[in-house]
N, C-alpha and C positions, 0 to 999 in steps of 0.2 A: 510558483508552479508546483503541483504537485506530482512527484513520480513514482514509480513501485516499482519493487525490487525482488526478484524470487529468494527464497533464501532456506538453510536448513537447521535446524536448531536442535543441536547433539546431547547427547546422553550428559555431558558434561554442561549444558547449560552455555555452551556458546555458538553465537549464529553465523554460521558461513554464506556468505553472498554467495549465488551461481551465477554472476557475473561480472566483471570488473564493472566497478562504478565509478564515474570520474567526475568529483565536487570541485567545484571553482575554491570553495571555503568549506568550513565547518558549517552541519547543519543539524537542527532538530531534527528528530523522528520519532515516529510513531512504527512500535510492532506489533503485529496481530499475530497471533497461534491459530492458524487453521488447525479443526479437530479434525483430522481425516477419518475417524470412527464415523460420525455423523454427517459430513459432506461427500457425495456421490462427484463423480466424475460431473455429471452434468451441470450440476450445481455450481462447484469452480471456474468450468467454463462460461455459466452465463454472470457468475458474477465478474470475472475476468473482462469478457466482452460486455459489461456495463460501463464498466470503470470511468472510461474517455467521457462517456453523455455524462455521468454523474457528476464528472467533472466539473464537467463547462459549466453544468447546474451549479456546482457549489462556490465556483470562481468567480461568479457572475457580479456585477455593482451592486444587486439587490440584494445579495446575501449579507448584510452588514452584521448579521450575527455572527459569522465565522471571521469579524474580523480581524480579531483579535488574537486567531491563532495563526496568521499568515507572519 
């Protein structure tokens, strides 16, 4: 399952989570750097509220190309 996490990523190169996050185990991850120069307010929000459909899309049995990174 996949989930997101808000986070901020300091002058020093380390990323603070804005929220407790509670793993059963250790896990991979994947970080992305939003440019906030080039992303509008709007833009965050609708990729934000895609996220969940994207999801289910990429979760899905037929997706057997992703699945090797589950």
């Amino acid at each position: 399952m996949l989930q997101s996490f808000r986070a901020i990523l300091d002058d020093h190169g380390q990323l603070h989570l804005l929220e407790h996050v509670n793993m059963p185990r250790r896990a991979r991850v994947i970080v992305t750097v939003l440019d906030e120069t080039s992303l509008d307010q709007a833009s965050l929000e609708n990729s934000l509220l895609s996220e969940e459909s994207l999801a289910k899309e990429w979760l899905s049995p037929e997706e057997e190309a992703w699945k090797h990174l589950e």
